[in-house]
C-alpha positions as CSV (number, residue, x, y, z in Angstrom):
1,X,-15.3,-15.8,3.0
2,X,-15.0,-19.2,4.1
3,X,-13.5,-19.1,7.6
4,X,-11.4,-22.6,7.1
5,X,-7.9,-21.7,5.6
6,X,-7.3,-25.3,6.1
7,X,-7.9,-27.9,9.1
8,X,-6.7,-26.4,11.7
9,X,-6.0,-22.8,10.2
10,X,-9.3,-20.5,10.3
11,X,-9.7,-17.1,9.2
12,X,-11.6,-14.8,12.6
13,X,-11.0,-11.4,10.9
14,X,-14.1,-9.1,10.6
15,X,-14.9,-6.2,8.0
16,X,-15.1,-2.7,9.1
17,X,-17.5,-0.8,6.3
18,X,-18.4,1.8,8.1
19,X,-14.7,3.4,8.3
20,X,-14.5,6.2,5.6
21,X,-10.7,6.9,5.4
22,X,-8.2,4.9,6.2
23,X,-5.3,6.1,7.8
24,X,-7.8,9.3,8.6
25,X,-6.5,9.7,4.8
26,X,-7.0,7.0,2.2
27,X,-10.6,6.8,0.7
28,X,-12.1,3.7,1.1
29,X,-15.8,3.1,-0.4
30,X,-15.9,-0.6,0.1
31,X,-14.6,-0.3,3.7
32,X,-11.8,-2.1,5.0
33,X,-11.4,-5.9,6.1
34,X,-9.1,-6.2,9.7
35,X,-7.6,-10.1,9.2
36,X,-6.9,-12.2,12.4
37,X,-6.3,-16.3,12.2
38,X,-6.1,-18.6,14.7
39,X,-4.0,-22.0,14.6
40,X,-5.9,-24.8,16.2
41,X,-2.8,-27.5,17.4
42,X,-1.6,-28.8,20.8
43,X,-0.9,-24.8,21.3
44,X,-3.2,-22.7,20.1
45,X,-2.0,-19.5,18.1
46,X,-4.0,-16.5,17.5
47,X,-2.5,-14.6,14.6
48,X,-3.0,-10.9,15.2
49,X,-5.7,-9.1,16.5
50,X,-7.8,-6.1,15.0
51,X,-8.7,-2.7,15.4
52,X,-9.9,-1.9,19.1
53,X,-13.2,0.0,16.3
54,X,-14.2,-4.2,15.8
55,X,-12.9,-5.9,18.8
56,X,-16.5,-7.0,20.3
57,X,-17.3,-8.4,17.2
58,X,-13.9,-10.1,17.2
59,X,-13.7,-11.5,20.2
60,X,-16.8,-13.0,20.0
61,X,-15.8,-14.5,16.8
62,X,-12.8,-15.3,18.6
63,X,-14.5,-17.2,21.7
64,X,-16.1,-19.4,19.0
65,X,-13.7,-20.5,17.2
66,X,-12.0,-21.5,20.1
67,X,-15.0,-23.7,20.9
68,X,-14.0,-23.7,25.0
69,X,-10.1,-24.2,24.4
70,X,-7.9,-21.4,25.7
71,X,-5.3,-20.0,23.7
72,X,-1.3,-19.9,24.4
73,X,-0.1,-17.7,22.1
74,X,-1.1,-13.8,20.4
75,X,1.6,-13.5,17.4
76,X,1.8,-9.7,16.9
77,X,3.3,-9.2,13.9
78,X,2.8,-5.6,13.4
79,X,1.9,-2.9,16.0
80,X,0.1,-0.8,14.0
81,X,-3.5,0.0,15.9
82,X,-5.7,-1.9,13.2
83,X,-3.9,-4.9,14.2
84,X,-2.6,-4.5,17.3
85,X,-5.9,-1.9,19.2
86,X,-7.1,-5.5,20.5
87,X,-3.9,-6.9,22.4
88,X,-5.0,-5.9,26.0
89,X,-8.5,-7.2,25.6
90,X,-7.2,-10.2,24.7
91,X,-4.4,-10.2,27.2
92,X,-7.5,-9.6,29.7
93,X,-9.4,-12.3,29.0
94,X,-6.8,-14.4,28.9
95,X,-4.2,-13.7,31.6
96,X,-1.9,-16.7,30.5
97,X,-1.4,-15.6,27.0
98,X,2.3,-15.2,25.9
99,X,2.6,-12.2,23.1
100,X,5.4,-13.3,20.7
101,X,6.3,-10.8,18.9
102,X,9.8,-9.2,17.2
103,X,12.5,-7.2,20.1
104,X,10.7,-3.6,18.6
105,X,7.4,-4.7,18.6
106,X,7.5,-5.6,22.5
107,X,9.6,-2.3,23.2
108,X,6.4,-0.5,21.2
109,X,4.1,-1.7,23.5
110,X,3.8,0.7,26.1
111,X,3.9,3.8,23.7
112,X,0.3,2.4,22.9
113,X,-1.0,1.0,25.9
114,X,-0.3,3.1,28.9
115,X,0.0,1.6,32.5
116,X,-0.1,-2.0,31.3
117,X,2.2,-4.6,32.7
118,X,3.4,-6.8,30.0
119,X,6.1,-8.2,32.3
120,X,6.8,-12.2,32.2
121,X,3.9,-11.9,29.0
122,X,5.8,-12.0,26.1
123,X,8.2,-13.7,24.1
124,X,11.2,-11.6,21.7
125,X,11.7,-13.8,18.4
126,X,14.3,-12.8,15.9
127,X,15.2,-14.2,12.4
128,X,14.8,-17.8,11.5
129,X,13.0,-18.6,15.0
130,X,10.9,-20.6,15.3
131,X,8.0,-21.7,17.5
132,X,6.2,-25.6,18.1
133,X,2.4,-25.5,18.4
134,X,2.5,-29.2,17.9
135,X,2.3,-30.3,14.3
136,X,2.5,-26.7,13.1
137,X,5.4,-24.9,13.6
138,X,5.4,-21.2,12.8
139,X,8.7,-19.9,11.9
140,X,9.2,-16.4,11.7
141,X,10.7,-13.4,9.4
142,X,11.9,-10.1,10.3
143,X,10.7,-7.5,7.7
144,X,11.4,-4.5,9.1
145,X,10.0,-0.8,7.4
146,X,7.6,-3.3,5.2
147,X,5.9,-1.0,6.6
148,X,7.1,-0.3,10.1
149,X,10.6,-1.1,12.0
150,X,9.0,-3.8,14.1
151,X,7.8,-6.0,11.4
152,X,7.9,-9.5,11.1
153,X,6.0,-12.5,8.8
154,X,5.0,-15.9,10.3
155,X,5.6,-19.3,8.0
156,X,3.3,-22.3,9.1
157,X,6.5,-24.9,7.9
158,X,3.2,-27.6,8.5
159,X,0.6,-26.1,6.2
160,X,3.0,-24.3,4.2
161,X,0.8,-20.7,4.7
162,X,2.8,-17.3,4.8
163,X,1.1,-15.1,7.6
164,X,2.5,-11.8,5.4
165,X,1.6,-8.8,7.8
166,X,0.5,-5.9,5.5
167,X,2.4,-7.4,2.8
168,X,-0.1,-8.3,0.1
169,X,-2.9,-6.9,1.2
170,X,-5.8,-4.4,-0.2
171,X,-8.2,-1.8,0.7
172,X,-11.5,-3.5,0.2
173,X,-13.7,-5.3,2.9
174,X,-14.1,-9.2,2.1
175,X,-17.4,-8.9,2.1
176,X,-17.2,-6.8,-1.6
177,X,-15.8,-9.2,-3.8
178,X,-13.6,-7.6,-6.1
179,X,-10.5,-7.9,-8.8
180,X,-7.4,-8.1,-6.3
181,X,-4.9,-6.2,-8.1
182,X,-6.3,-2.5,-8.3
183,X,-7.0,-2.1,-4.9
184,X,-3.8,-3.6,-3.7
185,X,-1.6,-1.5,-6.1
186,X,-3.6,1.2,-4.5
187,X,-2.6,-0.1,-1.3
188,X,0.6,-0.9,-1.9
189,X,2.3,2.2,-3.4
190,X,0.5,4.4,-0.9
191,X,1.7,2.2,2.3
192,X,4.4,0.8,1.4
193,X,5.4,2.7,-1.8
194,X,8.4,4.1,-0.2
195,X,10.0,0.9,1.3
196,X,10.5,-0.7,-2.3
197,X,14.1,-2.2,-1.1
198,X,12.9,-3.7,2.4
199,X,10.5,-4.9,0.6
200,X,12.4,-6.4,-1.9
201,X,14.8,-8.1,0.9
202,X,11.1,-9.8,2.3
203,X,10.6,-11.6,-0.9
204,X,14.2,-12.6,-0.9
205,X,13.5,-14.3,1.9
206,X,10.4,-15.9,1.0
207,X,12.0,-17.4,-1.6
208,X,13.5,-20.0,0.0
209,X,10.6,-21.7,1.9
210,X,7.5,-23.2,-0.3
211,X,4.8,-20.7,0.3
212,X,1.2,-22.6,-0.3
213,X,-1.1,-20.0,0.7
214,X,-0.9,-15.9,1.6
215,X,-2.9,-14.6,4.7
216,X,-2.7,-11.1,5.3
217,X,-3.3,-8.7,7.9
218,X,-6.1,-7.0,5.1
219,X,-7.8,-8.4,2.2
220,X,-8.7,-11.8,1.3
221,X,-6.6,-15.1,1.8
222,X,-4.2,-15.7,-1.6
223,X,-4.3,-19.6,-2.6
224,X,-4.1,-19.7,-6.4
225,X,-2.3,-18.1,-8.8
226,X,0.6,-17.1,-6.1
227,X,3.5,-16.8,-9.0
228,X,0.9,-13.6,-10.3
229,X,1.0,-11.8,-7.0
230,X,5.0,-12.3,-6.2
231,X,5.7,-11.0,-9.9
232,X,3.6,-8.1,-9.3
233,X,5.1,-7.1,-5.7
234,X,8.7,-7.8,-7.8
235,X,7.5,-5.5,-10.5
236,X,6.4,-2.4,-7.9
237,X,9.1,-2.7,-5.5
238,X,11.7,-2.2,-8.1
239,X,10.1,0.6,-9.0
240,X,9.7,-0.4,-12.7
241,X,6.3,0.1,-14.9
242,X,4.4,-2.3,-14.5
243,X,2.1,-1.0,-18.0
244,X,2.8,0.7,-20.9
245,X,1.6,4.0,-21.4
246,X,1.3,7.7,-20.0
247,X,-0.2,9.1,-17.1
248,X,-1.5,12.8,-17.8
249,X,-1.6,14.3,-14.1
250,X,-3.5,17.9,-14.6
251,X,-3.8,20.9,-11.7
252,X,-6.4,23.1,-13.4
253,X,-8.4,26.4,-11.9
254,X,-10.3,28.1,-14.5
255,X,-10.1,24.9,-17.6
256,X,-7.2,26.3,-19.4
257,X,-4.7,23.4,-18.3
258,X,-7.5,21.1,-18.4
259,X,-7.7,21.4,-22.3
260,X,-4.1,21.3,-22.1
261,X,-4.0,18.6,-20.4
262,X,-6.6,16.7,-22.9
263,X,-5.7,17.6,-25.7
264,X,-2.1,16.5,-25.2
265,X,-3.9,13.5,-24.4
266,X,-5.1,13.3,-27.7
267,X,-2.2,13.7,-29.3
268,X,-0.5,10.9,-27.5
269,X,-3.4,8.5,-28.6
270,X,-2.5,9.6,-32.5
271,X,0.6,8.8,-31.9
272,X,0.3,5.4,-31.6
273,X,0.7,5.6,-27.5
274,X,-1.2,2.3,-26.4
275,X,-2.8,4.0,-23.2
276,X,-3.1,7.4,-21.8
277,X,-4.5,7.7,-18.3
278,X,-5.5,11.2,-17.2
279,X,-6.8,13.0,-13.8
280,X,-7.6,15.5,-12.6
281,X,-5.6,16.3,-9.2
282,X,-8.8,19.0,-8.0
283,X,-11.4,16.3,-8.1
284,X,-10.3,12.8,-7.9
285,X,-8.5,10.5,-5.6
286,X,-5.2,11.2,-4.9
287,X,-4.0,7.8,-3.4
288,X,-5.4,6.8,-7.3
289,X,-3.4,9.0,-8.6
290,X,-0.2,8.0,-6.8
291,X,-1.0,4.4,-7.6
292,X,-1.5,5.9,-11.7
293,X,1.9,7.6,-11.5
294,X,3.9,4.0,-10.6
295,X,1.6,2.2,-12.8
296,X,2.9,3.7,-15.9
297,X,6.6,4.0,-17.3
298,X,5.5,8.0,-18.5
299,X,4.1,10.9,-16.4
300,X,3.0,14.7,-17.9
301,X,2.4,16.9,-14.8
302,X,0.1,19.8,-16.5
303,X,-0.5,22.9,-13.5
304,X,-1.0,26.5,-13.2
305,X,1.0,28.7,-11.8
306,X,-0.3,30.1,-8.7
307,X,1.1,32.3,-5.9
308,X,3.9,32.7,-7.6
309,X,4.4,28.8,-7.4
310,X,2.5,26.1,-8.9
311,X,-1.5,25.7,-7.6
312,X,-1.5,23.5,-4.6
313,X,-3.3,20.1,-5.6
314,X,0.1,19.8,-8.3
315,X,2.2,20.2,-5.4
316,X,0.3,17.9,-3.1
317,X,0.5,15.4,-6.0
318,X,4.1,15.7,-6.0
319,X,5.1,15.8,-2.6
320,X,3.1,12.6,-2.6
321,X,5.8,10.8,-5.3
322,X,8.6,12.3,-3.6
323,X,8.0,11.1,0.0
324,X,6.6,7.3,-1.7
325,X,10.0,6.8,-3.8
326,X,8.8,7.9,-7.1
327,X,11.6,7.5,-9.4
328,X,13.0,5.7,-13.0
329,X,10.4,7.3,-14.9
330,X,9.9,9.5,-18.2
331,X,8.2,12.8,-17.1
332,X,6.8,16.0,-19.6
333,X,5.7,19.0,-18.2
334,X,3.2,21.9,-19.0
335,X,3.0,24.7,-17.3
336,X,0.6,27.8,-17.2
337,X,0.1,31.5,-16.4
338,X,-1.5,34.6,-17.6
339,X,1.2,36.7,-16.6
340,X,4.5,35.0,-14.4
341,X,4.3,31.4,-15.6
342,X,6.5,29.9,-13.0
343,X,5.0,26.3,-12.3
344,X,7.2,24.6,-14.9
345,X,10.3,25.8,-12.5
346,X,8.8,24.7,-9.5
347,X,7.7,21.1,-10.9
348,X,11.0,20.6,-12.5
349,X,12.8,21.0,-9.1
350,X,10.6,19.0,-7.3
351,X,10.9,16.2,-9.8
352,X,14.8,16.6,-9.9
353,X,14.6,15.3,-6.3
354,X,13.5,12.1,-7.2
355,X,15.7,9.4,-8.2
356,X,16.4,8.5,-12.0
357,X,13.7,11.2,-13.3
358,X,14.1,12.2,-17.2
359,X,12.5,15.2,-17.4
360,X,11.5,15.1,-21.5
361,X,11.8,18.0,-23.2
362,X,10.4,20.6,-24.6
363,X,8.7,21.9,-21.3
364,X,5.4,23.5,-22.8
365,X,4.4,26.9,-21.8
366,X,0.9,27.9,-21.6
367,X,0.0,31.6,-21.6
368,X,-4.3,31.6,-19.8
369,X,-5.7,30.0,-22.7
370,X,-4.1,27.1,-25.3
371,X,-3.9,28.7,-28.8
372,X,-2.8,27.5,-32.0
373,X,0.3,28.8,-31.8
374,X,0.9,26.5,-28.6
375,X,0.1,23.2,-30.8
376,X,3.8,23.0,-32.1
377,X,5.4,22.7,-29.3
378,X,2.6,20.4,-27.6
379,X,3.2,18.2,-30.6
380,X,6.7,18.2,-29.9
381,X,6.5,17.2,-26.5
382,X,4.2,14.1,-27.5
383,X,7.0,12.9,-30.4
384,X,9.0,13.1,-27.3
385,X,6.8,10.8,-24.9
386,X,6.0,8.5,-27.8
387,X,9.7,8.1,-29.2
């Protein structure tokens, strides 16, 4: 990407695509970009540092760009190790360098970086603070739990760029150009799914200054278009659909739920339903499917029943929604066994934790195999999701 945000604002984040899972969890096959900026003024900023897996790369790129100057100020807006696993190298190099940072993110300090003395070394800023580089003045934004308690954004009042912490960012390395909004729904209701009210009290906020430009901590730098990507983060963190349609989430072991699963599919397309998504919880991505399940205003959970239960990857899908704030949705249920079926039970009750869940009847009942007899009640259940 080109590394001038503007004059005096330049992108010195590096691209880490050798990383296979982010979060030692979250599949990532075009790798991951780690964003750092640095603000070039009387004072010299550095806007967050990376992962300690890039920071040779980064520091060299960092030494550049400062072209012999030395900076004043690290602005840590987020602790987090792919942001913050570069702090002491920098702190190293440059013994002067004051970290400003919020109360929480200086107290987090030594919990990652043992027998370091960050005494006299940092600066606490709280709401509406603000700090002079010179022309550029950064002014700063607590946004705690968006996606950690020590959060905060930084507003350049001079070049009118948000620095937005995690907020608006993607999985994705810059280096793959690719559509924005797919990867950072992806990202968003998997990392910061849950926090849909902080998150909503951060674009309150942001409301009231003139934001020109995004930069966040991952993905690339938002110019144009900005009214698209505060409508969408609106649309998510209020937890309403942001498509129309049904997602068809299936848990299948031998391929009797899966034809199930498919054919209720079907039905919903005869119906008139615009789109039905489907997947497969044994075989495809479940941060995808997450991200599938907020997408759409209508869910069918379709599992075996297993151990006397419901078979694991249905549960694991689940638990997922439950602990990301899965809630003012639609939701039909299918549920199989070839002798106790008891996974309709344990899906309802786990879906009767969430929050503003309509679980749409009938609940279909699957006995090893889908028969003929089975259609009626299918075909009910799709009048049900469609009406």
């Amino acid at each position: 990407m080109n590394t001038n945000i503007t004059d005096t604002i330049k992108y010195i984040g590096v691209d880490d695509t050798d990383l296979d899972l982010f979060e030692s969890q979250y599949i990532i096959p075009n790798g991951m970009s780690y964003n750092s900026y640095l603000i070039t003024d009387d004072k010299i900023a550095i806007m967050d540092s990376v992962d300690a897996r890039k920071q040779t790369e980064w520091m060299d790129k960092l030494s550049a760009a400062l072209e012999g100057r030395r900076p004043d100020y690290l602005v840590v807006q987020h602790m987090e190790p792919d942001h913050a696993g570069s702090i002491v190298a920098v702190v190293e190099r440059y013994p002067e360098i004051k970290i400003v940072a919020s109360a929480r993110a200086i107290q987090m300090l030594p919990n990652f970086f043992e027998g370091v003395d960050f005494t006299d070394r940092t600066i606490a800023v709280k709401e509406g603070d603000t700090l002079s580089l010179g022309a550029h003045t950064l002014q700063f934004f607590m946004a705690p739990m968006v996606h950690w308690p020590e959060v905060m954004v930084s507003y350049d009042t001079h070049d009118k760029v948000l620095f937005s912490a995690d907020a608006f960012g993607k999985f994705g390395a810059l280096a793959h150009d690719e559509e924005w909004a797919c990867e950072a729904r992806r990202y968003y209701f998997n990392i910061c799914g849950k926090y849909g009210v902080q998150v909503q009290a951060l674009l309150k906020k942001l409301s009231q200054v003139d934001v020109a430009c995004i930069c966040p901590l991952h993905g690339p730098v938002l110019n144009e278009n900005l009214g698209y990507y505060l409508s969408l983060y609106n649309t998510w963190s209020l937890y309403e659909p942001e498509s129309e349609g049904v997602f068809v989430a299936y848990a299948s072991i031998h391929g009797g739920t899966a034809a199930a699963a498919n054919k209720i599919r079907e039905m919903l397309l005869t119906k008139g339903e615009k789109k039905v998504a489907i997947t497969d919880l044994s075989r495809d991505d479940m941060a995808e499917a997450v991200e599938d399940a907020f997408r759409y205003g209508k869910l069918i959970v379709a599992a075996a029943s297993y151990d006397g239960g419901v078979f694991p990857p249905m549960h694991d899908f689940l638990h997922h929604l439950q602990i990301k704030g899965y809630q003012k949705r639609r939701v039909g249920i299918i549920e199989n066994g070839s002798w106790a079926p008891v996974a309709g039970r344990v899906m309802r009750a786990m879906l009767e934790q969430m929050k503003q869940i309509e679980i749409v009847e009938p609940m279909v009942t699957i006995n090893a195999r889908m028969k003929q007899s089975d259609l009626s009640q299918m075909e009910a259940l799709a009048d049900a999701m469609v009406g």
